[in-house]
SEDREN-868517 format. One record per atom (N, C-alpha, C): residue number from 1; z, y, x; atom name; residue in three letters. Coordinates in nm, 3 decimals. Each point is the difference from the previous one (the first is absolute). Layout:
REM residues N
+-----+---------+---------+---------+----+-----+
:   i :      zz :      yy :      xx : at :  aa :
+-----+---------+---------+---------+----+-----+
: NUM :       Z :       Y :       X : CA : ALA :
...
+-----+---------+---------+---------+----+-----+
***
This chain:
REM residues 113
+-----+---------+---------+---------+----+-----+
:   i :      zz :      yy :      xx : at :  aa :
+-----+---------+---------+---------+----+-----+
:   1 :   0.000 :  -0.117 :   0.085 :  N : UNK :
:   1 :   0.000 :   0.117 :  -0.085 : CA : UNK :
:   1 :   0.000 :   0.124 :   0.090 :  C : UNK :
:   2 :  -0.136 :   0.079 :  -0.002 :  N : UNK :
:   2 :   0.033 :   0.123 :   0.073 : CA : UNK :
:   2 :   0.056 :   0.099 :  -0.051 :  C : UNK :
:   3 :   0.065 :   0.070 :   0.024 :  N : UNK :
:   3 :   0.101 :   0.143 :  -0.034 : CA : UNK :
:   3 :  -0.053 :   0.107 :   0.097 :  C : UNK :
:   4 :   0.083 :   0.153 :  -0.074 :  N : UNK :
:   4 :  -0.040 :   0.066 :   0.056 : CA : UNK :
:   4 :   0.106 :   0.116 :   0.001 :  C : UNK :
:   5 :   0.047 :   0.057 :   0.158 :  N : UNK :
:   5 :   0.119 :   0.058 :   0.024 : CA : UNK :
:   5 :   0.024 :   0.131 :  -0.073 :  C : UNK :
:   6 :   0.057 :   0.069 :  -0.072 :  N : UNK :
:   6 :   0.033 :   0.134 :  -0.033 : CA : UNK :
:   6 :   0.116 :   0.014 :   0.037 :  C : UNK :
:   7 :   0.029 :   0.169 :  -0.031 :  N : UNK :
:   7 :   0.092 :   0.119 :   0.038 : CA : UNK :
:   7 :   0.004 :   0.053 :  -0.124 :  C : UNK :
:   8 :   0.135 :   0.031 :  -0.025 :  N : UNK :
:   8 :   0.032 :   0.106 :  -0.091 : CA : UNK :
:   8 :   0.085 :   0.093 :   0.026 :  C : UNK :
:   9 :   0.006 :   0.092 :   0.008 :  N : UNK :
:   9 :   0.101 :   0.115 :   0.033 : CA : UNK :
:   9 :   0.097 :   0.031 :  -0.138 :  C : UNK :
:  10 :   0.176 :  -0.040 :   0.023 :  N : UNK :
:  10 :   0.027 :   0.032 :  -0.103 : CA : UNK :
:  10 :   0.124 :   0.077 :   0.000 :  C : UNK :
:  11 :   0.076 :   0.055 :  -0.071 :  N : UNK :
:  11 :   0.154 :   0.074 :   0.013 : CA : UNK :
:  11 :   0.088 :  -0.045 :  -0.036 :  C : UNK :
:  12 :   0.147 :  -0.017 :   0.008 :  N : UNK :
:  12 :   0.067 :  -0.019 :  -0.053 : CA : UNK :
:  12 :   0.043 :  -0.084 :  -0.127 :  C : UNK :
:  13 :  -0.103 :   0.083 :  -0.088 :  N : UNK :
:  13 :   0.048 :  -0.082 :  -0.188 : CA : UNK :
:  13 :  -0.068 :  -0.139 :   0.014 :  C : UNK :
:  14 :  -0.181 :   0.016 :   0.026 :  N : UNK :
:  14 :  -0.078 :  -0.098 :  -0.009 : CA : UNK :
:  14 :   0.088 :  -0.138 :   0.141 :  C : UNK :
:  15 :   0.013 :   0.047 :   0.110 :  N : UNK :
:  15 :   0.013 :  -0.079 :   0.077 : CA : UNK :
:  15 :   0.149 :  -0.105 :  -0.087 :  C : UNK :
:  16 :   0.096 :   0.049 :  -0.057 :  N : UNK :
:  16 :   0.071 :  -0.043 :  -0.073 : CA : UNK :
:  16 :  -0.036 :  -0.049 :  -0.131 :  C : UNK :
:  17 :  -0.079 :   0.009 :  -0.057 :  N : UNK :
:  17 :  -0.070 :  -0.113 :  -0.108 : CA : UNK :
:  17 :  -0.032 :  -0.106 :   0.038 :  C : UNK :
:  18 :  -0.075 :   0.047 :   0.126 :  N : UNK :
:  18 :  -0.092 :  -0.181 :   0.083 : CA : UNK :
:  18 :   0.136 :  -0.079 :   0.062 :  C : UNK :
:  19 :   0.142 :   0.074 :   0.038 :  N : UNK :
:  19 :   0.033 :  -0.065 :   0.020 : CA : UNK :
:  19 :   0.098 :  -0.107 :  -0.097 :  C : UNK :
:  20 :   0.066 :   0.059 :  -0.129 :  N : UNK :
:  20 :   0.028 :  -0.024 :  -0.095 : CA : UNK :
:  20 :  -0.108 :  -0.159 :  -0.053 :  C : UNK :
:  21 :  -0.137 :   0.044 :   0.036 :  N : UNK :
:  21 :  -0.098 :  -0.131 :  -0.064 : CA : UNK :
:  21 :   0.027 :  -0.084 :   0.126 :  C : UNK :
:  22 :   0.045 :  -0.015 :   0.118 :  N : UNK :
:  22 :   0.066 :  -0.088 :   0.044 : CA : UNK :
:  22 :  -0.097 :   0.037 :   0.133 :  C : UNK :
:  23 :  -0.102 :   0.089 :   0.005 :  N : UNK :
:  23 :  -0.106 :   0.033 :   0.104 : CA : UNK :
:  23 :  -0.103 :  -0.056 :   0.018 :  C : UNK :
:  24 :  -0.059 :  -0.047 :  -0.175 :  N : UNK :
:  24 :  -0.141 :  -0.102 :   0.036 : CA : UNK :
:  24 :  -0.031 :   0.112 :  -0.193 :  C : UNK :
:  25 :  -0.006 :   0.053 :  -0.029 :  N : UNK :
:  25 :  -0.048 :   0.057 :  -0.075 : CA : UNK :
:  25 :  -0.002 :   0.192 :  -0.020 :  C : UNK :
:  26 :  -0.129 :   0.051 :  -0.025 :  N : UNK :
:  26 :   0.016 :   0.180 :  -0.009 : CA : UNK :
:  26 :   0.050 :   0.027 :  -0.114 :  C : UNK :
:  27 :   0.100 :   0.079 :  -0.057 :  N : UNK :
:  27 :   0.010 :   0.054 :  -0.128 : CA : UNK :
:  27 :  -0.122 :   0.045 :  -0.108 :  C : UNK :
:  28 :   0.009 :  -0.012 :  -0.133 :  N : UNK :
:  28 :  -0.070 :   0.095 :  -0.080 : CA : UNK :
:  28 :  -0.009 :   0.140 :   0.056 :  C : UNK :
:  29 :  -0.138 :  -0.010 :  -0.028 :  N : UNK :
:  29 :   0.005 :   0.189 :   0.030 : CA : UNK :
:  29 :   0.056 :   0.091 :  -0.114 :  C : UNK :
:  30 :   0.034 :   0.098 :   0.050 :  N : UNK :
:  30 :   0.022 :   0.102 :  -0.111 : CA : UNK :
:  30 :  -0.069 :   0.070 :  -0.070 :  C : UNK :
:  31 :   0.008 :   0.054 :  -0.146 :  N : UNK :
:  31 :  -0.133 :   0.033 :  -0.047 : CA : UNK :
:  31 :  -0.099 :   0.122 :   0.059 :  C : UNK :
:  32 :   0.119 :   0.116 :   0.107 :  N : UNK :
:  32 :  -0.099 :   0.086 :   0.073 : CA : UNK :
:  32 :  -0.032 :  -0.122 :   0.142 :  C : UNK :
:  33 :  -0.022 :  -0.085 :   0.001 :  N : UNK :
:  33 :  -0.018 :  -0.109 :   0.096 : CA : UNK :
:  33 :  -0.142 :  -0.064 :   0.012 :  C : UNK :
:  34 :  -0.153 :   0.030 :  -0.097 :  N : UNK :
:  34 :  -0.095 :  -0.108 :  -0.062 : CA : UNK :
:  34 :  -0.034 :  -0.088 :   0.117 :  C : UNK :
:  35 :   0.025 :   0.070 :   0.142 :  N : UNK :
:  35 :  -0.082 :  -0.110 :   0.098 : CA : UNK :
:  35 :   0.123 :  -0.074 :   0.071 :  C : UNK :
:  36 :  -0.023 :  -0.093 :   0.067 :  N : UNK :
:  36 :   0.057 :  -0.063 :   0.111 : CA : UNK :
:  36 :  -0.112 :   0.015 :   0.103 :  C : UNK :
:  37 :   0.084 :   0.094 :   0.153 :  N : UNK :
:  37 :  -0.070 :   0.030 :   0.085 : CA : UNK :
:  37 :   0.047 :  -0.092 :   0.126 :  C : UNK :
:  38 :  -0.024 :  -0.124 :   0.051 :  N : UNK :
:  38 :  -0.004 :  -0.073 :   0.102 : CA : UNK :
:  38 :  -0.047 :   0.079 :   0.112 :  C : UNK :
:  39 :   0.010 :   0.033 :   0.149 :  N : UNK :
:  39 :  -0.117 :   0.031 :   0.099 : CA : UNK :
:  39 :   0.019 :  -0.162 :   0.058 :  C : UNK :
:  40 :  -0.119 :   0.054 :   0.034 :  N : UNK :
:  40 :  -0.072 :  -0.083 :   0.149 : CA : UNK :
:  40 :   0.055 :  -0.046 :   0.130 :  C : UNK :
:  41 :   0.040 :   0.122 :   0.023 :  N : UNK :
:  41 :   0.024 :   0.009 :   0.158 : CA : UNK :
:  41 :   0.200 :   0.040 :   0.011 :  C : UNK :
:  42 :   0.059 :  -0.034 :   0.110 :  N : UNK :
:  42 :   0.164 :   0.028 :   0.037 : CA : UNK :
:  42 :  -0.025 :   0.137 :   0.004 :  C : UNK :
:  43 :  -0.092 :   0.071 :   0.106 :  N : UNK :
:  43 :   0.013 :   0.123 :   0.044 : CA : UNK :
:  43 :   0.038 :   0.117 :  -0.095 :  C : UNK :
:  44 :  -0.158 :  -0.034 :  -0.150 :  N : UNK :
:  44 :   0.011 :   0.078 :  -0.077 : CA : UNK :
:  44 :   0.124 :  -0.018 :  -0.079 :  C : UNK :
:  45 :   0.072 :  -0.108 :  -0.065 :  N : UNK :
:  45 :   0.086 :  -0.032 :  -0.050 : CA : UNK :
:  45 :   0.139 :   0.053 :   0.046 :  C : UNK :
:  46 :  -0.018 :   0.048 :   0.172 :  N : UNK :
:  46 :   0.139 :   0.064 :   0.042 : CA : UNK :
:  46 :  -0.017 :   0.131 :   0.001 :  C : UNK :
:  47 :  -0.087 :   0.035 :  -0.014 :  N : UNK :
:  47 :  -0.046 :   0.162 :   0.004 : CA : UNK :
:  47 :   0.098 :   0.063 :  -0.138 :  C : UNK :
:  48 :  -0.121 :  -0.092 :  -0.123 :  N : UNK :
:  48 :   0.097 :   0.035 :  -0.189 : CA : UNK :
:  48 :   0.153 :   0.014 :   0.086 :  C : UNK :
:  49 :   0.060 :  -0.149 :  -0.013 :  N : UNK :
:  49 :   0.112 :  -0.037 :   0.016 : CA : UNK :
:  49 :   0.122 :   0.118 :   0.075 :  C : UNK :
:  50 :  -0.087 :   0.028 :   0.122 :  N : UNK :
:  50 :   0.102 :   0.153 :   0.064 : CA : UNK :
:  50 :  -0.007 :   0.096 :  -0.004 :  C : UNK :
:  51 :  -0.172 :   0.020 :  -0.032 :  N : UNK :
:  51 :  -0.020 :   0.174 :  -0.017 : CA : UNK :
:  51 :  -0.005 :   0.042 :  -0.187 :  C : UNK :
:  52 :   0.035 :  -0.111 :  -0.060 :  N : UNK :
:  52 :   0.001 :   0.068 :  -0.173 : CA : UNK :
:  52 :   0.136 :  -0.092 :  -0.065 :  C : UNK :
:  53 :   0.012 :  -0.107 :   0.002 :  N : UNK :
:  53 :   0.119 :  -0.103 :  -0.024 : CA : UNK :
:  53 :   0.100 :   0.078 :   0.019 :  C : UNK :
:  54 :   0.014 :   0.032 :   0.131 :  N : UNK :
:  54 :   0.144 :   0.087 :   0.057 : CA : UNK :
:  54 :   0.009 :   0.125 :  -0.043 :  C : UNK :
:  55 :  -0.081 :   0.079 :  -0.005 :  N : UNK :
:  55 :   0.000 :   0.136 :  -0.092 : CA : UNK :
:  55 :   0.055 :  -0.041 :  -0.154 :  C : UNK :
:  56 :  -0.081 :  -0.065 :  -0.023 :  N : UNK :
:  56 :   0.023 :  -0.005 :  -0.154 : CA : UNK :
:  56 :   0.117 :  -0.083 :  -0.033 :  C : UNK :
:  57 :   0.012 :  -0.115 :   0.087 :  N : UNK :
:  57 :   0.188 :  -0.043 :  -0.063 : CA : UNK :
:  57 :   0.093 :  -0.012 :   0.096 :  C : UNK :
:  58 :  -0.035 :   0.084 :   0.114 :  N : UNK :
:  58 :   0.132 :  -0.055 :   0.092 : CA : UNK :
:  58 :  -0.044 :  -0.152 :   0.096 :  C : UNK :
:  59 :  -0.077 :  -0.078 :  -0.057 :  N : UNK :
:  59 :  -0.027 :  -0.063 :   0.078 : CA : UNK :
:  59 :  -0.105 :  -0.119 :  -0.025 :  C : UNK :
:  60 :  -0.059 :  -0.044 :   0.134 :  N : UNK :
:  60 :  -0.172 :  -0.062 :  -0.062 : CA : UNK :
:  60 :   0.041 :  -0.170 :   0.112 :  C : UNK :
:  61 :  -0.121 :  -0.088 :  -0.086 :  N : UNK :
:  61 :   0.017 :  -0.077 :   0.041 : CA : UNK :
:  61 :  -0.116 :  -0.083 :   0.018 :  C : UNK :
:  62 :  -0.103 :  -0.095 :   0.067 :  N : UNK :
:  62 :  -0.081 :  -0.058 :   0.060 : CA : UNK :
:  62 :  -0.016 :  -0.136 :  -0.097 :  C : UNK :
:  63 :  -0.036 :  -0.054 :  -0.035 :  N : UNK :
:  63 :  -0.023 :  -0.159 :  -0.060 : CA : UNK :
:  63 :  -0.105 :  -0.036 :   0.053 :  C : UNK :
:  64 :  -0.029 :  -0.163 :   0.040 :  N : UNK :
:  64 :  -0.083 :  -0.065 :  -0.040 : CA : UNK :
:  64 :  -0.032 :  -0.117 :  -0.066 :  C : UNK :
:  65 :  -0.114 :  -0.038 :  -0.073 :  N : UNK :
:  65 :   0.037 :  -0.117 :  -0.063 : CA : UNK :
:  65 :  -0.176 :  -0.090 :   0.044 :  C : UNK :
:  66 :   0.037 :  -0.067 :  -0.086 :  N : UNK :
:  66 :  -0.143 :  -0.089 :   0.052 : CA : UNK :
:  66 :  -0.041 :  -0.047 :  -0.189 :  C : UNK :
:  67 :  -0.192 :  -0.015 :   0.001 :  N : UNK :
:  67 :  -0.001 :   0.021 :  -0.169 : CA : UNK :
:  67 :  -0.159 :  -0.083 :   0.028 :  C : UNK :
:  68 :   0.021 :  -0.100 :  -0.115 :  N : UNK :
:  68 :  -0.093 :  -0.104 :   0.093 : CA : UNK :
:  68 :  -0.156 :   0.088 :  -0.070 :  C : UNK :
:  69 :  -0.127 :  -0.033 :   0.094 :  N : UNK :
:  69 :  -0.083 :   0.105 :  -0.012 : CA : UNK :
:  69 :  -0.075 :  -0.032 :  -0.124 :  C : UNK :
:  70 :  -0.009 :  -0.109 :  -0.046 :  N : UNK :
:  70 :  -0.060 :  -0.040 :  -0.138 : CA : UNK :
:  70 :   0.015 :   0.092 :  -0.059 :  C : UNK :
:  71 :   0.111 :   0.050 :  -0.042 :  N : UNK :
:  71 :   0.091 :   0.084 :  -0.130 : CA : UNK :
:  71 :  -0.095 :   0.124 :   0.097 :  C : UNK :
:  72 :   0.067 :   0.065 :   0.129 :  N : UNK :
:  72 :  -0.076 :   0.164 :  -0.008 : CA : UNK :
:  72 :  -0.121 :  -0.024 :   0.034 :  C : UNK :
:  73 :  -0.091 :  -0.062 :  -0.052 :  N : UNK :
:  73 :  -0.168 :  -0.020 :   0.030 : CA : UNK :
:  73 :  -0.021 :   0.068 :  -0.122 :  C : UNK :
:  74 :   0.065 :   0.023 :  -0.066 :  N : UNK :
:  74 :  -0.068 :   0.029 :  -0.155 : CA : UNK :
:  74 :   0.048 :   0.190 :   0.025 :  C : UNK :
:  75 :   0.059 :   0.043 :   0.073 :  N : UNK :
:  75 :   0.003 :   0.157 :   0.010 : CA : UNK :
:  75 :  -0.032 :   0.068 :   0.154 :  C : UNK :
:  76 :  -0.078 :   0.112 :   0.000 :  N : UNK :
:  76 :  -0.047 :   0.044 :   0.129 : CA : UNK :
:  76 :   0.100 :   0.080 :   0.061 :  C : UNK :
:  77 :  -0.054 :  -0.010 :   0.086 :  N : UNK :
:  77 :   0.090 :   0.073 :   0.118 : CA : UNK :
:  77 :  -0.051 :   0.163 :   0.024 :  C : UNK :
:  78 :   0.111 :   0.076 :  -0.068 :  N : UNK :
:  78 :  -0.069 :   0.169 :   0.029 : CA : UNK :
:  78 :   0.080 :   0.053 :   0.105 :  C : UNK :
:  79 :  -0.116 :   0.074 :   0.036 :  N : UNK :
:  79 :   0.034 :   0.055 :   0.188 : CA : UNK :
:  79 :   0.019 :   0.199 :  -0.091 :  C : UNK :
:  80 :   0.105 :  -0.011 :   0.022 :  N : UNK :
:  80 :   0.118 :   0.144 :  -0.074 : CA : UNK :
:  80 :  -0.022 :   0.095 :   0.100 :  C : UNK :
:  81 :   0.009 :  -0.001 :   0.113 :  N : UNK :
:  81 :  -0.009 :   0.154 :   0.102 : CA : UNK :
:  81 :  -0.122 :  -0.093 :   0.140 :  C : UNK :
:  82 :   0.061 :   0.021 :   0.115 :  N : UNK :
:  82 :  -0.044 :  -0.095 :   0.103 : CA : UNK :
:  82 :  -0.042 :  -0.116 :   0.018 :  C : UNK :
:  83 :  -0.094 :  -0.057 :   0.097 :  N : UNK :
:  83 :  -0.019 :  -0.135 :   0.009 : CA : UNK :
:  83 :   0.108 :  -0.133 :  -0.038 :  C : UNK :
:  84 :   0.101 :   0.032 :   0.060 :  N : UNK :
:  84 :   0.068 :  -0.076 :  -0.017 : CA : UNK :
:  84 :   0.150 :  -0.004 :  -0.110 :  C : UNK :
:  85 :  -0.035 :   0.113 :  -0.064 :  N : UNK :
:  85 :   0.096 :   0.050 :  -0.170 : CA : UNK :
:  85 :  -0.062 :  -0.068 :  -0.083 :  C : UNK :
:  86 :  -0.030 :  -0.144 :   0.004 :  N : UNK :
:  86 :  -0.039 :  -0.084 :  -0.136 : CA : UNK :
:  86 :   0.090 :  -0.075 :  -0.097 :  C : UNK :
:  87 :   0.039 :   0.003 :  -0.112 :  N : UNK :
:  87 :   0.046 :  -0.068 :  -0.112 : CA : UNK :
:  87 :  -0.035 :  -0.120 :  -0.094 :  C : UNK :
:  88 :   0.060 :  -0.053 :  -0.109 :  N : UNK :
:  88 :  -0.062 :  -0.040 :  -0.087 : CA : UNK :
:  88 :   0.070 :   0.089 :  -0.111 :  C : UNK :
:  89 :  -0.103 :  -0.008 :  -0.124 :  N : UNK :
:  89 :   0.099 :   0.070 :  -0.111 : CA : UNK :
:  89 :  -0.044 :  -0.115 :  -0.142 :  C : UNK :
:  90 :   0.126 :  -0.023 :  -0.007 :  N : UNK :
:  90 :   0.049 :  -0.130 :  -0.061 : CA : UNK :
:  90 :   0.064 :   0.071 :  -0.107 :  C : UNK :
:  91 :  -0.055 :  -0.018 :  -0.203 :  N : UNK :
:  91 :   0.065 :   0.047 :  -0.081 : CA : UNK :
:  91 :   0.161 :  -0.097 :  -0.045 :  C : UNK :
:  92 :   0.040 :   0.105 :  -0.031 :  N : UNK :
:  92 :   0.176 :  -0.020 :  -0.003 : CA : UNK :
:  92 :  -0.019 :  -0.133 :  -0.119 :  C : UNK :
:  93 :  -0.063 :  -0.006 :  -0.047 :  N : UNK :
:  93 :  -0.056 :  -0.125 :  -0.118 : CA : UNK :
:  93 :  -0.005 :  -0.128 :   0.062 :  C : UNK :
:  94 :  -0.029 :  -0.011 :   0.160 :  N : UNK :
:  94 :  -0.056 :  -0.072 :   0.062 : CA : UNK :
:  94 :   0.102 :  -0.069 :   0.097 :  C : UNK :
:  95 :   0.165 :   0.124 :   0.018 :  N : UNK :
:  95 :   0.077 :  -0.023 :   0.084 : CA : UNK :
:  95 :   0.051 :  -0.149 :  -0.026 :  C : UNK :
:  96 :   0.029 :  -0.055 :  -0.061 :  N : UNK :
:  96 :   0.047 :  -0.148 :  -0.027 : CA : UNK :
:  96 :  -0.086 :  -0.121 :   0.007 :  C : UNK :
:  97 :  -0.118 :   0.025 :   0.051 :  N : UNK :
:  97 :  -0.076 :  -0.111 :   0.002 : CA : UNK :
:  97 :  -0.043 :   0.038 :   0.141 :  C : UNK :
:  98 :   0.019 :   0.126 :   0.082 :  N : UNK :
:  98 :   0.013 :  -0.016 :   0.108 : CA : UNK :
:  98 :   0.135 :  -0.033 :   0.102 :  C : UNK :
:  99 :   0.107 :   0.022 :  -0.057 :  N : UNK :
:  99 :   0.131 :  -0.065 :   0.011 : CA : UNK :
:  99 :  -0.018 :  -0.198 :  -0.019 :  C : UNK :
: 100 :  -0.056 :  -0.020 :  -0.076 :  N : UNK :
: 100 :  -0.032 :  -0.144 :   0.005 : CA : UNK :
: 100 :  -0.091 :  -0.069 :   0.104 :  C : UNK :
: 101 :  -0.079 :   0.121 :   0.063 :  N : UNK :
: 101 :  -0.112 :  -0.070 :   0.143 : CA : UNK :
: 101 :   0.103 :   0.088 :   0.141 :  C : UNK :
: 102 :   0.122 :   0.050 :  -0.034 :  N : UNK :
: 102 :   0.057 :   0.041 :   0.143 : CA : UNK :
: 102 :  -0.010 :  -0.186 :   0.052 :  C : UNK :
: 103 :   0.001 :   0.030 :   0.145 :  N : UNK :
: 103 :   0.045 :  -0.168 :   0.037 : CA : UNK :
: 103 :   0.131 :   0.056 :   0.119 :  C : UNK :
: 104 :   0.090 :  -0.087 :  -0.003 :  N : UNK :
: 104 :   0.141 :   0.044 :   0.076 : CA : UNK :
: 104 :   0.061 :   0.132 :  -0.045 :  C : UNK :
: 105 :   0.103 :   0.066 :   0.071 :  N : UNK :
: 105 :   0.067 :   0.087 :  -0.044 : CA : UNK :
: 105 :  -0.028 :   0.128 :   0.029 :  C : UNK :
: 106 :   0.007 :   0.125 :  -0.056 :  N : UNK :
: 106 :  -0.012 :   0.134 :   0.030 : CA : UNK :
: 106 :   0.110 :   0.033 :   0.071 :  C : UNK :
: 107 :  -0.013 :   0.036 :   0.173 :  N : UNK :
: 107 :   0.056 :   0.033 :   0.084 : CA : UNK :
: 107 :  -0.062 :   0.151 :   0.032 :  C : UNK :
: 108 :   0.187 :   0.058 :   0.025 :  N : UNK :
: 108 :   0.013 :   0.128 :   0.070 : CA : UNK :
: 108 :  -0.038 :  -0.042 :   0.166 :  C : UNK :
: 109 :  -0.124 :   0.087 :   0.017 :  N : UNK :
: 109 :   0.010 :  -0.001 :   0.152 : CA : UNK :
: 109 :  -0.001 :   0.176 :   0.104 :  C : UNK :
: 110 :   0.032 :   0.056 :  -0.092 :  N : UNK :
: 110 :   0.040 :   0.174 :   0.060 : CA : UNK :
: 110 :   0.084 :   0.038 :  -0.075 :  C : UNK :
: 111 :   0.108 :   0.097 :   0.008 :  N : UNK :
: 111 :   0.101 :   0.093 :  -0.061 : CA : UNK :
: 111 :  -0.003 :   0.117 :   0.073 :  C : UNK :
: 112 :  -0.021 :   0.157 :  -0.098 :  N : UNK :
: 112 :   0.015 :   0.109 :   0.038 : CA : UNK :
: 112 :   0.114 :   0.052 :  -0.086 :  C : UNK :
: 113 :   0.056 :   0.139 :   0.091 :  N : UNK :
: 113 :   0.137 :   0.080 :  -0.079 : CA : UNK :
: 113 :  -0.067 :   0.140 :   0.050 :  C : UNK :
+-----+---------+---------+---------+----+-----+
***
């Protein structure tokens, strides 16, 4: 089964939902929430995480998870600023059936204050 690595940059509340789901599932989004924004890459993912995470709650945090590629074959990958600022945008409709193709656990691998 091939998979495929993501980053999420998250703060405080969210990083405490995933961990509450035991760290193998993302929360519902909220209704000002419609997308789920995965990146691509660690780099971009620590950029959110310290230069907007930490502004906005005090403090940001790094994830990655692994999401087998079957499931994101069906949504493209949009390149948001720079070469290497690419996403997927995954509707919040969709978050639970991509919670069902995570494979292993959603691990913190950066913390900013």
């Amino acid at each position: 089964m091939e998979t495929v690595t993501l980053w999420r940059p998250v703060g405080p509340e969210e990083l405490a939902l995933v961990e509450a789901a035991g760290w193998s599932a993302w929360p519902p989004r909220l209704p000002e929430q419609p997308i789920f924004y995965p990146v691509l890459n660690e780099e971009y993912a620590t950029k959110i995480a310290r230069d907007w995470n930490v502004r906005a709650s005090g403090a940001g945090f790094v994830t990655r998870f692994e999401v087998r590629k079957a499931y994101l074959d069906r949504y493209e990958v949009h390149q948001v600023g720079g070469r290497t600022i690419l996403e997927y945008w995954i509707p919040a409709e969709d978050v639970d059936e991509l919670n069902r193709n995570l494979v292993g656990q959603i691990t913190v691998v950066a913390s900013f204050s």
